[in-house]
N, C-alpha and C positions, 0 to 999 in steps of 0.2 A: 269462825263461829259467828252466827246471823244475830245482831241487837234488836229485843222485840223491841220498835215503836210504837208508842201508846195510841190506839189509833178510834175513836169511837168510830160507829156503823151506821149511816141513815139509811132507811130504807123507802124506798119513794112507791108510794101509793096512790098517785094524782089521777089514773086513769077511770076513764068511767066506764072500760069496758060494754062500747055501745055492741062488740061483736059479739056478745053475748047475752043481747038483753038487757041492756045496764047495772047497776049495781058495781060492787068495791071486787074487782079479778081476785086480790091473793086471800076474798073469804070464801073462794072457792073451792070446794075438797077434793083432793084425788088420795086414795087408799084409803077412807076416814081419817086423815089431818087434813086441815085448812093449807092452802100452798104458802101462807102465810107462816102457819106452823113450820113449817118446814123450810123456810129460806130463815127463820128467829134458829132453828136447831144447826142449821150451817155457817151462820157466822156471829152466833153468840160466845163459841169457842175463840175466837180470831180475833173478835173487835172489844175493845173496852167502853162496855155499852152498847146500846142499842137506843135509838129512836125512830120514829114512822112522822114520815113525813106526810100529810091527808090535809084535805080541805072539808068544809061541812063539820057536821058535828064529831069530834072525837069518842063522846062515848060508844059510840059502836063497836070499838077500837078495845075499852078497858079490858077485854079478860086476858090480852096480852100482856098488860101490866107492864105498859112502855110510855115515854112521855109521848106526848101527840103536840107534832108543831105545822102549821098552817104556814102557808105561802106568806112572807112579807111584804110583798110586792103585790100590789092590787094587777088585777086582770093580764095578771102574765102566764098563762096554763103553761105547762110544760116540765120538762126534770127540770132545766136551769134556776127556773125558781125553787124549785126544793132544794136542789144543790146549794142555793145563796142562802136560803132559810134555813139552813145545816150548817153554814160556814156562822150563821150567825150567832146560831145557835151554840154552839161550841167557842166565838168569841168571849159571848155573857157569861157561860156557864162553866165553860173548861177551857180557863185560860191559858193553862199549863199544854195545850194540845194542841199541834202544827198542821195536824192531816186528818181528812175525813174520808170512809171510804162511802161508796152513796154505790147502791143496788135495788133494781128492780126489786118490788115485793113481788113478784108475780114469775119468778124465775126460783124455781122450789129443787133445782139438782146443781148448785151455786158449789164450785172447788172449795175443797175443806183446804187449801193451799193461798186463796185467793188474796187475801192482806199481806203474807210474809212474801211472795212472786212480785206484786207488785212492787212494794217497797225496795226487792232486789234490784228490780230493772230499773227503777226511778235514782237508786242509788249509783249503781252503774254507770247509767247513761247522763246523768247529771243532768235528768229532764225534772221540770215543774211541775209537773200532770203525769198521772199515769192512767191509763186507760185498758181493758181487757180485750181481748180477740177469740176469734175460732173460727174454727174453717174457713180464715181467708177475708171472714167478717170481723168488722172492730164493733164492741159494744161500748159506745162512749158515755151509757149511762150509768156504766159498771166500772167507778174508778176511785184514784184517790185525788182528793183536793186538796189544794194550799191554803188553810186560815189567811193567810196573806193577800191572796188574790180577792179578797170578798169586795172590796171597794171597786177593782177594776171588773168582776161580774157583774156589781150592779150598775155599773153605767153601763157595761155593755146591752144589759134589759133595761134599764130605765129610757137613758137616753140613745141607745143607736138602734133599740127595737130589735136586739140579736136572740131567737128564742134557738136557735139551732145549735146543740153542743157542738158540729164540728166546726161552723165558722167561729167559736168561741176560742176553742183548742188551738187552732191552726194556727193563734198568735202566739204559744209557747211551745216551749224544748216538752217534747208528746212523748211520753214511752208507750207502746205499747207490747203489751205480752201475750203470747199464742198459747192457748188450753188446745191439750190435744180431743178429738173427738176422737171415740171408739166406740162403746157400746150407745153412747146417747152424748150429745153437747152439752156442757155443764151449765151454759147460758140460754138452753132452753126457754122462752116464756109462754105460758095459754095466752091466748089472744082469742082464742075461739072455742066453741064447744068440744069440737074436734081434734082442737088439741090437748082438751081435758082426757079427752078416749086416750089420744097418744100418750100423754103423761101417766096413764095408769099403770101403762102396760112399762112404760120407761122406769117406774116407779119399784115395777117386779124386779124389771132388770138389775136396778143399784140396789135392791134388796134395802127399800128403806118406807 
């Protein structure tokens, strides 16, 4: 019998989607919901809580009615700093809580599995990190984090200039877990207009 672990959900929103023009990717719609809407409806079930992780002005953000936390770290674009801004987050705020899980905002067909799988295999494997996969690809900005590790991420950005999640990982016991691909990959993200067209139609397909 599986022990839920209380786990909040950050969801990272730092890109500026230049391949599309710029502007915020997951207020982007496919079937009329925001892809935003749709990755808050697949892991608000799983995670206890929800926050977005964005830089610039949060009100943009309110009709989601999620808190909005800004990078801590001056001039470090990238997920790692929202990952650190989420560990910190969750230090201050919810000190009763061990693990974070952090997801693309911008990946809108996210496994309705995807908190309780990882926590399996990190339990398992007796790894510090756990990280998601598919076809063969590892999504490393699709994982759970250690509240604990917060001090050792920020030096690794502060002082050794590490903005790349795998040379981060590669220093701890890494689990990672394979989603099957069938009708579409759960870890899809838009990155492009193009793949706004593709996510429509992927959209019919999961009938959501």
């Amino acid at each position: 019998m599986s022990v839920r672990i209380e786990t909040p959900g950050v969801l990272l929103a730092g890109g500026l989607a230049r391949r599309m023009g710029g502007g915020d990717k997951p207020m982007r719609q496919i079937g009329g919901r925001t892809i935003l809407d749709r990755v808050i409806a697949r892991l608000a079930p799983q995670c206890d809580g929800l926050i977005l992780n964005a830089n610039g002005d949060p009100a943009r953000f309110a009709s989601f009615g999620l808190p909005v936390i800004p990078d801590g770290v001056a001039d470090f674009p990238g997920p790692l700093a929202g990952i650190l801004a989420a560990l910190d987050w969750a230090a201050a705020s919810r000190p009763d809580v061990h693990w974070v899980l952090s997801a693309a905002a911008d990946c809108p067909f996210l496994p309705r599995d995807l908190v309780a799988r990882l926590h399996a295999a990190r339990i398992a494997e007796d790894a510090q990190l756990a990280v998601a996969a598919s076809d063969g690809q590892s999504h490393p900005v699709i994982g759970l984090w250690s509240v604990a590790l917060r001090e050792e991420l920020r030096h690794a950005l502060v002082v050794e200039d590490i903005r790349k999640i795998d040379r981060w990982t590669a220093r701890y016991r890494l689990a990672t877990v394979e989603w099957p691909v069938d009708e579409l990959d759960p870890f899809f993200n838009a990155n492009t207009i193009d793949d706004i067209a593709a996510a429509e139609r992927l959209a019919a397909l999961d009938g959501s």
